[in-house]
C-alpha positions as CSV (number, residue, x, y, z in Angstrom):
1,X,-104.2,-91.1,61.6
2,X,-103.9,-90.3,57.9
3,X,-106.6,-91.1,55.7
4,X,-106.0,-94.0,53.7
5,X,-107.0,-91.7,50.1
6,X,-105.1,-88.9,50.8
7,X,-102.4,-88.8,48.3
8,X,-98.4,-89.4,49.6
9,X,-95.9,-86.3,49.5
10,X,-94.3,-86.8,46.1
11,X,-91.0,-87.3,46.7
12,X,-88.5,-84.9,45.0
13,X,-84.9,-85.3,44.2
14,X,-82.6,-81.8,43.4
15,X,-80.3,-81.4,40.9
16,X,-77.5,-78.5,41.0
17,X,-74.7,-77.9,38.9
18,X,-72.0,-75.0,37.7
19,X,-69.9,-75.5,34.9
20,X,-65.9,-73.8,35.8
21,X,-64.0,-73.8,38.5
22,X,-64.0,-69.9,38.1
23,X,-67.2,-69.8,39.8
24,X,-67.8,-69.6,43.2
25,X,-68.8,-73.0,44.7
26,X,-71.9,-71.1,46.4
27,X,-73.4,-71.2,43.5
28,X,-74.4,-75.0,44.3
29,X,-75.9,-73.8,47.6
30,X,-77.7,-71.3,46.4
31,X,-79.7,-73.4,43.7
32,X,-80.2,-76.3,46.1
33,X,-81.8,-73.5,48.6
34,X,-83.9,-72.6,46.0
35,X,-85.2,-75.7,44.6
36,X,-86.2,-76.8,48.8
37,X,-88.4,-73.7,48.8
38,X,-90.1,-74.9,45.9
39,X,-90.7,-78.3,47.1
40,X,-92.4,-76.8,49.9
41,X,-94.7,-75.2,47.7
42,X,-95.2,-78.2,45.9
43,X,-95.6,-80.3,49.4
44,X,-92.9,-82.7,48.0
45,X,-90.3,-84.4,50.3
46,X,-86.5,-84.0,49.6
47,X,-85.3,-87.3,49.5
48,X,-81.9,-86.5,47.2
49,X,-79.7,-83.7,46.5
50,X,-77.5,-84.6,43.5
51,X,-74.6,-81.9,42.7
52,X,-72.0,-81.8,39.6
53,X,-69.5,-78.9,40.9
54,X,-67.1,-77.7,38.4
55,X,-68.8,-80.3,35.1
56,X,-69.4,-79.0,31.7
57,X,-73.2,-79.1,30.9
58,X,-72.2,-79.7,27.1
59,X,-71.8,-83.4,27.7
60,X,-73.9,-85.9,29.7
61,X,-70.4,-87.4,30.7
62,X,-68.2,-87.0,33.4
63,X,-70.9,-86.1,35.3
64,X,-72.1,-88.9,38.5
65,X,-74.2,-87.0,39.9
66,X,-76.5,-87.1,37.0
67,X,-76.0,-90.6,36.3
68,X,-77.1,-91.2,40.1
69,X,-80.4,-89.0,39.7
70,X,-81.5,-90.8,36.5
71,X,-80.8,-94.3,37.8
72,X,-83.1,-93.1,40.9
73,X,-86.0,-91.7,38.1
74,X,-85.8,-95.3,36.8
75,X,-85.9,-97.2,39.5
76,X,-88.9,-95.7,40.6
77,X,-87.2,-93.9,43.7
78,X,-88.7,-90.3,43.0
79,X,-91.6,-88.4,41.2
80,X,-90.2,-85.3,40.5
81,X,-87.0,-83.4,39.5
82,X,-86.7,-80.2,40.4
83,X,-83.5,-77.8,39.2
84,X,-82.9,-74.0,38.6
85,X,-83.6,-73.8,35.1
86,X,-82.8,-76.3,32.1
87,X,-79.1,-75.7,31.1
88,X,-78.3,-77.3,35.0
89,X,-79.4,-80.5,33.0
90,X,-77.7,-80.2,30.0
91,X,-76.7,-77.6,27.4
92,X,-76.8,-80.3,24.6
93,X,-79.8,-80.6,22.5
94,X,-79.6,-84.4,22.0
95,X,-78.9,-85.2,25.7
96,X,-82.0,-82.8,26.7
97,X,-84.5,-84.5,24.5
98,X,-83.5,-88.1,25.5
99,X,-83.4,-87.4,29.3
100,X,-86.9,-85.8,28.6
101,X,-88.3,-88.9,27.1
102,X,-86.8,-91.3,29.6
103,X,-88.2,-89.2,32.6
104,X,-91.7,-89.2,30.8
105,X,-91.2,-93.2,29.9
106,X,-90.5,-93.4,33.8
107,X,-93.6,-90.8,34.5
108,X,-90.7,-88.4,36.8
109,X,-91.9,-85.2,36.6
110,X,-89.4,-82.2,35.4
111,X,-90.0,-79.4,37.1
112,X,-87.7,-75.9,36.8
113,X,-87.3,-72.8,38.8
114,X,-87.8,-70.6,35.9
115,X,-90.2,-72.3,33.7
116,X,-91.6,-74.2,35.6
117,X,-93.1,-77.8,34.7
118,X,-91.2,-79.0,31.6
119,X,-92.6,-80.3,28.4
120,X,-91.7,-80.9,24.7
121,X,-91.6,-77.1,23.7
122,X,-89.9,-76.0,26.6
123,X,-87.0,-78.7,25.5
124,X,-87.4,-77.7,22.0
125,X,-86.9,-74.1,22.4
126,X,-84.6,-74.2,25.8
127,X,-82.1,-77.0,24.4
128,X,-81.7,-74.8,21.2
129,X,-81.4,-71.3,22.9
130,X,-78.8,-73.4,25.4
131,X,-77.0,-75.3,22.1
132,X,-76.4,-71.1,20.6
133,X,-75.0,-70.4,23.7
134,X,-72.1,-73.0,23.9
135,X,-71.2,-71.7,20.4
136,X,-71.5,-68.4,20.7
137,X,-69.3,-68.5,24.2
138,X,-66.6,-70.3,22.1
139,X,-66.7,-68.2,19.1
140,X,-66.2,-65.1,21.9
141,X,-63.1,-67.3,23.6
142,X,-61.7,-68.0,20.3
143,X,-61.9,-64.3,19.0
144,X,-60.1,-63.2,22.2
145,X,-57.4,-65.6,21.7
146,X,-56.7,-64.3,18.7
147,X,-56.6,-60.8,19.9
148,X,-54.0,-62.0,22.2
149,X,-51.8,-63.6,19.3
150,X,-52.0,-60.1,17.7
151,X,-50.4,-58.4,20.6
152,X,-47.7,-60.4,21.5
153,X,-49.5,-62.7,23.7
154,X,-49.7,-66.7,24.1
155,X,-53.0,-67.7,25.6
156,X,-52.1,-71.7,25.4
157,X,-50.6,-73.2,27.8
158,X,-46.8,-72.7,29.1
159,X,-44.6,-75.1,27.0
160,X,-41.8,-76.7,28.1
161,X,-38.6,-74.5,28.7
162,X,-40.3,-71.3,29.3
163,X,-42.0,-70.4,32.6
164,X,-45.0,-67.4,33.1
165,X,-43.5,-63.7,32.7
166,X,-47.1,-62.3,33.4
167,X,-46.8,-58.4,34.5
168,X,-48.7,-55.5,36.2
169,X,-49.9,-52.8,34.0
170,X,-50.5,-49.2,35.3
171,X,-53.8,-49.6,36.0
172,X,-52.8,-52.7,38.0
173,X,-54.5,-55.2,35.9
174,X,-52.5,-58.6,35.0
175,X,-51.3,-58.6,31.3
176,X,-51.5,-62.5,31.2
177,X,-50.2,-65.0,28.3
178,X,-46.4,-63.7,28.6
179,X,-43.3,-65.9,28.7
180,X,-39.8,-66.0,29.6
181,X,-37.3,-69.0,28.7
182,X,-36.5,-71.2,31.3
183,X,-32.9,-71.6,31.5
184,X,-32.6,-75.0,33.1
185,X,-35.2,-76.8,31.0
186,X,-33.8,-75.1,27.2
187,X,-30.9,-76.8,28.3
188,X,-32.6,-79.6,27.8
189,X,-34.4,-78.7,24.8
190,X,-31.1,-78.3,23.3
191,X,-29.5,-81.3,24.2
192,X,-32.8,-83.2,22.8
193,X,-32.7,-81.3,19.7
194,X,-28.7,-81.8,19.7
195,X,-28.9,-85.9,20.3
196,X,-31.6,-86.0,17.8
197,X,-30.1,-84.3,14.7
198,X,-27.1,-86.8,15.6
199,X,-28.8,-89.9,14.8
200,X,-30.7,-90.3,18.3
201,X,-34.3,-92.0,18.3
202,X,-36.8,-90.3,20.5
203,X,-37.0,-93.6,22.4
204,X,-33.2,-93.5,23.2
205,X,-33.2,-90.1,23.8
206,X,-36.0,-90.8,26.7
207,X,-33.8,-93.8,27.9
208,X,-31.2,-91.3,28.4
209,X,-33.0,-88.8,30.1
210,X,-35.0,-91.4,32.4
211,X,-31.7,-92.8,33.3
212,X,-30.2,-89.4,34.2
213,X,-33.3,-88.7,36.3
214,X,-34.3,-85.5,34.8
215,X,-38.0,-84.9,34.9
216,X,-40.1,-85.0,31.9
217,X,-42.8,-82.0,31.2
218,X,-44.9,-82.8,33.9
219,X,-42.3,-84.2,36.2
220,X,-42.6,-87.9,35.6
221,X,-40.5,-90.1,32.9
222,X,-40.1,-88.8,29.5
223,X,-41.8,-91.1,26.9
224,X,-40.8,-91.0,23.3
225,X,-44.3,-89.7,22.1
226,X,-43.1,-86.5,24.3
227,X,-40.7,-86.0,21.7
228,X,-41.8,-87.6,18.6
229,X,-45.0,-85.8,19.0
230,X,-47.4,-85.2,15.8
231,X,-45.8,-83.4,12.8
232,X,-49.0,-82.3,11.4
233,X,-50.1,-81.0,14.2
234,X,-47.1,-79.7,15.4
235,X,-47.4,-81.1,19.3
236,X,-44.4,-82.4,20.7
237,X,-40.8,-81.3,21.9
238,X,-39.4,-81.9,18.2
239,X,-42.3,-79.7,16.5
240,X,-42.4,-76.9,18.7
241,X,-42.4,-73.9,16.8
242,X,-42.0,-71.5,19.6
243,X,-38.7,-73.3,19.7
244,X,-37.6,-71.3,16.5
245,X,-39.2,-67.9,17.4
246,X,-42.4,-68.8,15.8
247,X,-45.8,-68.6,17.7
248,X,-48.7,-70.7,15.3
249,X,-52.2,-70.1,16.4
250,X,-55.5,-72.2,15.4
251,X,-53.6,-75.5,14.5
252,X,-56.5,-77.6,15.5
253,X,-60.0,-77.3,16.2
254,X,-61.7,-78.9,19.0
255,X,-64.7,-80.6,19.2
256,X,-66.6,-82.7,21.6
257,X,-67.0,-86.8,20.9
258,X,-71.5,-87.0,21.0
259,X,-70.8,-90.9,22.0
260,X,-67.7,-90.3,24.8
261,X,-68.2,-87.1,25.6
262,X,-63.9,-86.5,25.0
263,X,-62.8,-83.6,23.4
264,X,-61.6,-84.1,19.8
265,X,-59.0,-82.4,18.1
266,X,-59.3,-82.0,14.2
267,X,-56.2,-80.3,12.5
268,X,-57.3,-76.9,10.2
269,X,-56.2,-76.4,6.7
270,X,-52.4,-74.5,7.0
271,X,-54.8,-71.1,5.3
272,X,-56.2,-70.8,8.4
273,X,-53.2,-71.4,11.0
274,X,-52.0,-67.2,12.6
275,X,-48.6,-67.0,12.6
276,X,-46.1,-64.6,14.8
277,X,-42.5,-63.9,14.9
278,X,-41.5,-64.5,18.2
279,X,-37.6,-63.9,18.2
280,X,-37.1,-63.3,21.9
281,X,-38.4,-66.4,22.5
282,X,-36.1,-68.6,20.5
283,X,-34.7,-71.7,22.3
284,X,-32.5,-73.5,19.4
285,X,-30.4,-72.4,16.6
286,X,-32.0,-72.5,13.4
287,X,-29.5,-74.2,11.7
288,X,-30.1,-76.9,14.4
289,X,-33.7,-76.7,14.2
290,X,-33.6,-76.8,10.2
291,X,-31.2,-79.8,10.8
292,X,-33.9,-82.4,12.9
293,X,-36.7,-81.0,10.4
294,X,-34.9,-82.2,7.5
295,X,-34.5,-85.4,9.4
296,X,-38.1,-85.9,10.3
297,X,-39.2,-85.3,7.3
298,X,-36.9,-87.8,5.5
299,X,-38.7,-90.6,7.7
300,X,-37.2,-91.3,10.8
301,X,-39.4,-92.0,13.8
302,X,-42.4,-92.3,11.8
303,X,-45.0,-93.7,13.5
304,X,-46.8,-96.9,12.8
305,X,-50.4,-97.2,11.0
306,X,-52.6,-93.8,10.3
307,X,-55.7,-92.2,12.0
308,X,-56.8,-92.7,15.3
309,X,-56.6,-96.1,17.2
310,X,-59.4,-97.3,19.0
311,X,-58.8,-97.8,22.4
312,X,-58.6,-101.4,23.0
313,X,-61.0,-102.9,26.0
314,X,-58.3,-104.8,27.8
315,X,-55.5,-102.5,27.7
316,X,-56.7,-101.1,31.2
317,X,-55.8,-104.3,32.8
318,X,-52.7,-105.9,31.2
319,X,-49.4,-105.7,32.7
320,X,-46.0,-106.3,32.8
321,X,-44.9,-109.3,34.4
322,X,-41.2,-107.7,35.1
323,X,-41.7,-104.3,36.0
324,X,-45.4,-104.4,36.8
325,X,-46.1,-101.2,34.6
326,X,-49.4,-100.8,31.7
327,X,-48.7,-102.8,28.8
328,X,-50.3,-100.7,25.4
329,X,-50.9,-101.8,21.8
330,X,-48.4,-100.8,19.5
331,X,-46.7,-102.0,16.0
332,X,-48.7,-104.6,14.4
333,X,-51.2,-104.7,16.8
334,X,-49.2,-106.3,19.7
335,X,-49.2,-105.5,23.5
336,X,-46.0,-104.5,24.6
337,X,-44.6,-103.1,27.8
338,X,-45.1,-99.2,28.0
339,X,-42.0,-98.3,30.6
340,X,-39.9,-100.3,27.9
341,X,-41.1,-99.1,24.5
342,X,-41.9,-95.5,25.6
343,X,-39.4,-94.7,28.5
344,X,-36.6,-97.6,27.7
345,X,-36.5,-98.2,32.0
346,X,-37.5,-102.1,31.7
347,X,-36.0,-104.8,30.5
348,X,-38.8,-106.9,28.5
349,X,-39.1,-107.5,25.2
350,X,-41.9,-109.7,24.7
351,X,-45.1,-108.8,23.2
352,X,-48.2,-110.6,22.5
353,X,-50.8,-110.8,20.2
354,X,-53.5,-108.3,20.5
355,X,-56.0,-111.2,19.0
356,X,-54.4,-113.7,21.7
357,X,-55.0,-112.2,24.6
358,X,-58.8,-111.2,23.3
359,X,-59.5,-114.7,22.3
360,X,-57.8,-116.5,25.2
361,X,-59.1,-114.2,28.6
362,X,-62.6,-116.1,29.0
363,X,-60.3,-119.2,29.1
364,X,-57.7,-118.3,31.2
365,X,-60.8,-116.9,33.5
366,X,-62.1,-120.7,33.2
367,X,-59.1,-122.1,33.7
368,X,-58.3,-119.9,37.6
369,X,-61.7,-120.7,38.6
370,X,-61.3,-124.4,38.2
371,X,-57.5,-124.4,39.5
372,X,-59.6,-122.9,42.7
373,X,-61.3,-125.8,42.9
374,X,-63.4,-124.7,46.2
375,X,-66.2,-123.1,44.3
376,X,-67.9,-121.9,48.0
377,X,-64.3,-120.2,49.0
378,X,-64.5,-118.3,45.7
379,X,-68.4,-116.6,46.7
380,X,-67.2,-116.1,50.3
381,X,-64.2,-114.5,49.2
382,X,-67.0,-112.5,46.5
383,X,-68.9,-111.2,49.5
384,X,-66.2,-110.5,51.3
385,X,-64.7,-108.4,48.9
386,X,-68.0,-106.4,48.6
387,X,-68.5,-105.9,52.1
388,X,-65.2,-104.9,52.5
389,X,-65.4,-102.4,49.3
390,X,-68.9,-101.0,50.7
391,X,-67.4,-100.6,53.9
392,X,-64.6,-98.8,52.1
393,X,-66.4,-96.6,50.4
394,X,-69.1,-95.7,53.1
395,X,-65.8,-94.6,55.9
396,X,-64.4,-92.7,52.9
397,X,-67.8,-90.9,52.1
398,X,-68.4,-90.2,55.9
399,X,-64.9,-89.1,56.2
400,X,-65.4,-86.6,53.1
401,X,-68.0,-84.8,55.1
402,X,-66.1,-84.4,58.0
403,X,-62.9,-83.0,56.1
404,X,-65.9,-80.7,53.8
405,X,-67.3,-79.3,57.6
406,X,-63.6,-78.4,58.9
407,X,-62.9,-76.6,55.6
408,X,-66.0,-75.0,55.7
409,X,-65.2,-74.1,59.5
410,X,-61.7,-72.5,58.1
411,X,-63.3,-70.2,55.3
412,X,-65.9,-68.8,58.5
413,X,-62.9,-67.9,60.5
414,X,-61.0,-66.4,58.1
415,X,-58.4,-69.3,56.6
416,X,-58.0,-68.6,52.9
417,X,-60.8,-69.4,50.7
418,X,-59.9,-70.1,47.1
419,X,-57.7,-73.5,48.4
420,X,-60.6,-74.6,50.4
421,X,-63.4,-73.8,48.0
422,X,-61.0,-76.2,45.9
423,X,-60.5,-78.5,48.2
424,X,-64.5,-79.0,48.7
425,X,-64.9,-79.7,45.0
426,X,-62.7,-81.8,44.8
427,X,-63.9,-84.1,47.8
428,X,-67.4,-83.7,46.5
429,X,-66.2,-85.3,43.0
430,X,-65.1,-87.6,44.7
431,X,-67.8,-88.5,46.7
432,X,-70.0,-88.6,43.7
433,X,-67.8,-90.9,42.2
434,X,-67.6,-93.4,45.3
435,X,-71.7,-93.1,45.7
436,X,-71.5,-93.8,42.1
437,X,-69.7,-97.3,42.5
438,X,-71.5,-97.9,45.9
439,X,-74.7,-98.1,44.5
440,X,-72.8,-100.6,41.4
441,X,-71.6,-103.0,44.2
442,X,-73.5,-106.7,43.5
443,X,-75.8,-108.2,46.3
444,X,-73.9,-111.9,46.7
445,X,-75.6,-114.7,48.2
446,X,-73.3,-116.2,51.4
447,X,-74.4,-119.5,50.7
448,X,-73.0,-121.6,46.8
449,X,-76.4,-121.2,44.7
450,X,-76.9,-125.2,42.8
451,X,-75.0,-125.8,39.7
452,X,-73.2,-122.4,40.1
453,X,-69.8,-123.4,38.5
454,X,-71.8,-124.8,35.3
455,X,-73.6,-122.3,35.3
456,X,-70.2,-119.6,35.4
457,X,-68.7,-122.1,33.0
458,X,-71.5,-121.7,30.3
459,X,-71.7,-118.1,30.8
460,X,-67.8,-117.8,30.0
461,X,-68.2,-120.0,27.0
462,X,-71.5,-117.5,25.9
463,X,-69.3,-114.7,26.4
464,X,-66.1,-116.4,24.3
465,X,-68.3,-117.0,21.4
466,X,-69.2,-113.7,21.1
467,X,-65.4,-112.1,21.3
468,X,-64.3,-114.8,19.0
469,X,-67.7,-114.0,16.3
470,X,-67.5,-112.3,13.1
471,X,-69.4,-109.1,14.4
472,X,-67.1,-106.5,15.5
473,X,-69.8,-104.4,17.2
474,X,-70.7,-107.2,19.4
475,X,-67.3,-108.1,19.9
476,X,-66.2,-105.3,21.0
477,X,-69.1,-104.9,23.7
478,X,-68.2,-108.6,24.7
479,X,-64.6,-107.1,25.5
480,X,-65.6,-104.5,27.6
481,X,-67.7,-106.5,29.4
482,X,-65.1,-109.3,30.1
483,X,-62.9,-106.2,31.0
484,X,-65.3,-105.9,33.8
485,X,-64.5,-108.8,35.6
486,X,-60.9,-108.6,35.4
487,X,-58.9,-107.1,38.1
488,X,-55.8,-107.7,36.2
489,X,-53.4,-109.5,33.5
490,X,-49.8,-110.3,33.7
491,X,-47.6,-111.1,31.3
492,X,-44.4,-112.6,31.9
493,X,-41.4,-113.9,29.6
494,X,-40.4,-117.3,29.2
495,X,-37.3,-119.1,27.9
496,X,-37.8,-119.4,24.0
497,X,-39.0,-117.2,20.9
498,X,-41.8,-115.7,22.0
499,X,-43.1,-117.9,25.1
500,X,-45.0,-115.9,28.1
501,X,-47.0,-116.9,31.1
502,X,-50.2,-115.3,31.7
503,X,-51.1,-114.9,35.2
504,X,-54.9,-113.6,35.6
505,X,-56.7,-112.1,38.5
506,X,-60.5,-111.9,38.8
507,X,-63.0,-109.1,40.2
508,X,-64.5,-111.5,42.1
509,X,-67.8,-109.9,43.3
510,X,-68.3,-109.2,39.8
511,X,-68.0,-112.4,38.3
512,X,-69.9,-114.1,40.6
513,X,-72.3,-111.8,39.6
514,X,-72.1,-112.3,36.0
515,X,-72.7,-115.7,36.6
516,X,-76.0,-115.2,38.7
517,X,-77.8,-112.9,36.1
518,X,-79.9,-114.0,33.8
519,X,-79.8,-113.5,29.9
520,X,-77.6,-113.3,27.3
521,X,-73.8,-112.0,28.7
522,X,-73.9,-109.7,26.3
523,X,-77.1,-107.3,25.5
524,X,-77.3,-107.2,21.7
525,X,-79.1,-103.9,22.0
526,X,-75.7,-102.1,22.9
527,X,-76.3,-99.3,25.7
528,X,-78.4,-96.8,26.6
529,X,-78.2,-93.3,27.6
């Protein structure tokens, strides 16, 4: 029997990443072997492996794993962290220092193959040596790309109506970033161009193309914003310049969002841009393309309000009542079916009031718990859902392992093994993900806690008054919280100017939920790392 002093096994959770698919998925393996022979030196119990395959250590985004480990270092689930060196963590300076301080606020332990236990000058020194490496890797990239623009090469993407042309050299190396026009689809570059110089709006010109059935760039519907594009920064089918025989280089810079972790794109002063004749390549005739330019630049299609929009919390969850399809802000700050202002393939023409909806949705929540009337039906059918969802997402998890084991079974006997390292990714994303939302999923009481619907009721009026207060900050955190209980919003036309019905359908686990916690609905403090 133990003795009741000796100290427990600290119990140590693992953290492995790699950043591009390039790299072989064994890299994950081998840093997870690693980090369990430490812990047995330390005497520590494995109780977690946490892996981000194929995520960008630049960002603390986009990555679930990560999210996962910290929630366990703050809930008191482990004592120590080990990984292979820093830069598995994070290759951001900012990120670095605030997981440090949170893990020393939660007395977790950072502990690192190379450097062993972590403290302040090791993420002083580390996050800045790991910060000059991002930049000098893309300064590298972006010096290569240019050497490619200087012989004859495109190393962007393929545009539409031109298809890879990539060849063998004599030493039998790939000479990649060469292009050859697509017959089939410059046919339809030209008839776009064509339509358009004739008076044609992008929007009709999708409507046309949607109704013919011919696939857009990446074989769904065309939209009109797959036309119209951005002038300035010459995206689109309309601003093309490899259209004319003209290949523009370092139109826009890129840069990474500290608060979203999205890529940015920032358009570079017209000095800097690289410019190549590209002849062969021409699509449409210039006195066509001089034609459309001349239009475009008299007015026509412009688009509505300057600078980026701000994404707006609900637009996730509103639909159309007719075709069923995303409903997105657009002119004047009105929701308005996508399918039928983008793609002309539905019939509706009602909007509705961005302000509206906002101010309105904690209502109409009201209003669909109360037409329930059976308050103790609604947290059964809560729980339910949750079991159900849990249940979900534990078969899909166990069935992820199984499909992982019989691809790992068909790399050992030979089967090819760039699709299945792929595959494995890809199913251990999304695991990550699903573990991610498990450990989200409410605890629900089976039985109607007292006073629950005034106590739901209140909570919704809270939550109104904030959406409807002066402060936009706490507003727009009031939004995205509503947006959480929401499943979805349709939005159906009625006889007369501008009548609709409003159908709403709650996440029911999570509004029971909401009205359990305690607290404000809304935590003025906004969010944390």
């Amino acid at each position: 029997m133990p003795d009741a002093n000796t100290p427990a096994a600290p119990r140590v959770a693992i953290y492995a990443r790699f950043s591009s698919k390039l790299q072989k998925p064994t890299s994950i393996e081998d840093q997870v072997r690693l980090c369990n022979e430490r812990a047995q030196e330390l005497h520590g119990i494995v109780v977690r492996v946490h892996k981000d395959p194929a995520a960008t250590g630049t960002t603390r985004h986009f990555r679930p794993a990560l999210r996962e480990l910290l929630l366990d270092a703050e809930q008191g689930r482990i004592d120590i962290i080990l990984t292979e060196s820093l830069d598995r963590l994070s290759r951001d300076q900012e990120d670095m220092a605030g997981i440090h301080k949170r893990l020393c606020f939660w007395n977790v332990q950072l502990i690192t193959l190379e450097q062993g236990e972590i403290d302040n000058i090791h993420v002083c020194i580390g996050g800045l040596m790991n910060h000059t490496y991002i930049e000098n890797l893309a300064a590298k990239t972006r010096r290569g790309q240019i050497g490619a623009i200087h012989a004859g090469r495109i190393p962007n993407g393929v545009s539409y109506g031109y298809r890879n042309a990539n060849e063998i050299d004599e030493r039998g190396q790939v000479t990649k970033g060469l292009r050859a026009i697509d017959p089939k689809q410059a046919a339809v570059v030209r008839r776009i161009f064509g339509l358009y110089a004739e008076g044609a709006s992008a929007r009709s010109i999708a409507a046309i193309l949607n109704a013919e059935e011919v696939p857009g760039p990446r074989g769904g519907p065309w939209n009109q914003s797959t036309i119209n594009g951005n002038p300035k920064s010459r995206k689109g089918i309309l601003n093309n310049d490899l259209y004319d025989g003209r290949l523009i280089y370092n139109i826009n810079t890129f840069i990474r969002d500290p608060d979203t972790g999205k890529r940015k794109s920032r358009l570079n002063p017209e000095s800097k841009w690289i410019t190549r004749d590209a002849p062969d390549l021409r699509i449409v005739d210039p006195d066509l393309w001089q034609r459309v330019q001349d239009r475009r630049r008299a007015g026509h299609d412009r688009r509505y309000g300057s600078g980026p929009r701000i994404p707006r919390p609900l637009t996730g969850v509103l639909h159309c009542g007719v075709c069923g399809g995303g409903m997105n802000v657009s002119q004047k700050d009105r929701y308005r079916c996508h399918a039928r202002h983008s793609q002309g393939t539905c019939d509706n023409r009602r909007s509705i009031a961005v302000d509206r909806i906002e101010n309105d949705a904690c209502w109409l929540l009201s209003r669909h718990v109360i037409r329930t009337g059976d308050v103790a039906n609604l947290i059964h059918e809560a729980a339910r859902t949750a079991r159900l969802r849990r249940d979900e997402l534990n078969a899909a998890i166990q069935d992820g392992h199984r499909r992982i084991a019989l691809l790992l079974d068909a790399i050992e006997t030979g089967t090819r093994s760039g699709a299945a390292h792929r595959r494995i990714l890809d199913i251990e994303r999304e695991q990550a993900a699903m573990q991610v939302e498990l450990r989200s999923l409410p605890d629900l009481p089976t039985a109607t806690p007292a006073g629950f619907s005034r106590r739901l009721q209140r909570r919704l009026t809270l939550l109104a008054r904030e959406i409807c207060g002066m402060c936009p900050d706490r507003r727009r955190r009031a939004l995205l919280r509503l947006a959480k209980l929401i499943e979805r919003i349709d939005v159906s036309p009625l006889p007369g100017r501008g009548n609709v019905d409003i159908s709403i359908r709650p996440r029911t686990p999570e509004l029971v939920a909401f009205a359990l916690e305690d607290g404000p609905p809304v935590d003025p403090r906004g969010t944390a790392l």
